[in-house]
Every structure is written in structure tokens, then in C-alpha cells.
C-alpha positions as CSV (number, residue, x, y, z in Angstrom):
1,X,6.9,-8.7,-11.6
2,X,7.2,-4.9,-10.2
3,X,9.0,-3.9,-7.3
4,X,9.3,0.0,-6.1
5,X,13.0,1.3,-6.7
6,X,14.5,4.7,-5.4
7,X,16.9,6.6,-6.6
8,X,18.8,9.6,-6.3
9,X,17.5,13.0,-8.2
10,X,20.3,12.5,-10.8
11,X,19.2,8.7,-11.5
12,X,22.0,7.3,-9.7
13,X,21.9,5.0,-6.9
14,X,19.1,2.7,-8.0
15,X,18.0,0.6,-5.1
16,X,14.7,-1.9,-4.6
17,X,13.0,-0.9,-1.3
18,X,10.4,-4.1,-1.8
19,X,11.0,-7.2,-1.9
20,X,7.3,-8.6,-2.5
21,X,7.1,-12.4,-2.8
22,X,6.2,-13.2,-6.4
23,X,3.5,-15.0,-4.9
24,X,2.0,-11.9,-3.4
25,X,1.7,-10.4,-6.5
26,X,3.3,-7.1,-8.2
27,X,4.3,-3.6,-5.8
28,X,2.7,-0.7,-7.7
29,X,1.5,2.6,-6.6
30,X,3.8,3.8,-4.3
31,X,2.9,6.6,-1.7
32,X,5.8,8.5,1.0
33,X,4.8,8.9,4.5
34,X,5.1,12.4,5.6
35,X,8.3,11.9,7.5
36,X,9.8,9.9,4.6
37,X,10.7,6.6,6.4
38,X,7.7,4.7,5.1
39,X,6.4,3.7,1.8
40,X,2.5,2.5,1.6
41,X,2.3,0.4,-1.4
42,X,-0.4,-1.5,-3.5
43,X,0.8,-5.4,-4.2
44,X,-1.7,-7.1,-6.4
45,X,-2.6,-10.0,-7.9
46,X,-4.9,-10.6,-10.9
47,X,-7.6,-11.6,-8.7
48,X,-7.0,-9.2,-5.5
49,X,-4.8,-6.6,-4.1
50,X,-3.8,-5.4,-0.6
51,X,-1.9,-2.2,0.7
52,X,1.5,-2.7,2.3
53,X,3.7,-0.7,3.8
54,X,7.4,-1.0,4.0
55,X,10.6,0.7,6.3
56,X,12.6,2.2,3.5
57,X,15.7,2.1,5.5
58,X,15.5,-2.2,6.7
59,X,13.5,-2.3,3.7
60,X,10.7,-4.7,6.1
61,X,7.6,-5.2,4.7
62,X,3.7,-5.7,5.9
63,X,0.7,-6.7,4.3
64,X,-2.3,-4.5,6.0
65,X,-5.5,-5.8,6.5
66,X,-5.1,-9.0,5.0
67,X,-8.2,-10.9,3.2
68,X,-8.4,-14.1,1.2
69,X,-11.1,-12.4,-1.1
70,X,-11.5,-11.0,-4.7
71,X,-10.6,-7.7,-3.4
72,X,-8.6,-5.2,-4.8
73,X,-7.7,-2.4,-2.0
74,X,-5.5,0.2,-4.4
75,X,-3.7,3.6,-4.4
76,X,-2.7,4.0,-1.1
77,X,-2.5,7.6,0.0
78,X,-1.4,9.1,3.9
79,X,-2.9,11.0,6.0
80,X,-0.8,14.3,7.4
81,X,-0.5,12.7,10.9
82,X,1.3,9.7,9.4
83,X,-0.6,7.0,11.1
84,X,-3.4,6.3,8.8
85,X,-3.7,5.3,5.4
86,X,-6.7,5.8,2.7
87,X,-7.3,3.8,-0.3
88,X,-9.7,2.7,-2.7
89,X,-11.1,-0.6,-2.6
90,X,-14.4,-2.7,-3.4
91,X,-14.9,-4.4,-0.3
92,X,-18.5,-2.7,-0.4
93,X,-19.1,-4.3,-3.8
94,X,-18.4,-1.1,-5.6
95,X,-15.4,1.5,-5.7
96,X,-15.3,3.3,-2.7
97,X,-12.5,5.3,-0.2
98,X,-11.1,3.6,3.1
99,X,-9.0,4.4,5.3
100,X,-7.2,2.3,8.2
101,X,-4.1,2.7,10.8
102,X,-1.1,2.4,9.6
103,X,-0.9,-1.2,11.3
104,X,-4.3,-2.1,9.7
105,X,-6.4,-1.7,11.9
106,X,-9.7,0.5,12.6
107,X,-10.9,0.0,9.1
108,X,-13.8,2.0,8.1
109,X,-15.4,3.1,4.7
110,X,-15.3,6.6,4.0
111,X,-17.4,7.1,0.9
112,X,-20.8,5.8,-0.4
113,X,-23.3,3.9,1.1
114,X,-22.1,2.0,4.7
């Protein structure tokens, strides 16, 4: 199972900064937040994936617009303003760019068909 580790510039210091239930799946993909406090972060499953984001410092975690689908919502990016998130996902049936709060709300499709 991955988890996201930081460390230091010279390699030292190796820390986990997820701690991902097994059950959740694997924590891939890891994206800063502009003020460096937050990681967004891709937990997936064969079957599905979500985007997560987790407080470097208490090292808290939260799953983001949760579904019990086949879904795979990947490669989380932020936006400038640090309160939104884009990603790719399927939810449309076909690869296509979201984007959402970063508490998971507001979802919308940015790409392709709506």
C-alpha cells in the first residue's frame, strides 16, 4: 500500500503525512496547496478512486466528495486561491476535468460534454 512521505531537501527527516486506511485504498499523486499546509491527494482502489486532502502539520485526513461508484476521480491539482481543487475523473462516463471546493462541495465538470 502507498502512503505520501516528506522529507527534507537532503533526504533526511522522512515522515508519512497520510495515514490512509488500507481499506481506502493506496495515496498517490500528491499535489501542495499554495500556502503549503495542505496536501490534495488521490487514494484509489482497483475499482475507484477519490481525492483527499490532508493537514500536513496534524497530519488529518478527508475524503472529498465521496461516492460508492466505479469511479476513479485522479490527479488532483489546486487552484491559486487555495480553496478549490481540479481533477480528472469519469463520473461523465469518459475522462473529463472537475473541479470542487476544497471541502467537496460545488462540484461541476469543467470539460466535454455536460
Amino acid at each position: 500500500m502507498l502512503q505520501v512521505h516528506v522529507v527534507n531537501a537532503d533526504g533526511s527527516g522522512d515522515r508519512v503525512v497520510t495515514h490512509i486506511d488500507r481499506s481506502e485504498g493506496s495515496a498517490q499523486m500528491p499535489a501542495w496547496s499554495p500556502d503549503g499546509r495542505r496536501l490534495a491527494v488521490q487514494v484509489s482502489t482497483m475499482h475507484m478512486g477519490h481525492i483527499w486532502v490532508v493537514d500536513v502539520a496534524t497530519r488529518e485526513a478527508r475524503k472529498l466528495a465521496a461516492h460508492t461508484d466505479s469511479i476513479s476521480d485522479e490527479v488532483p491539482a489546486w487552484f491559486p486561491d487555495g480553496k478549490h481543487i481540479a481533477f480528472q475523473s469519469n463520473r461523465s462516463g469518459q475522462e473529463e476535468i472537475w473541479m470542487m471546493t476544497d471541502a467537496g462541495t460545488d462540484l461541476r465538470q469543467v470539460t466535454g460534454p455536460p
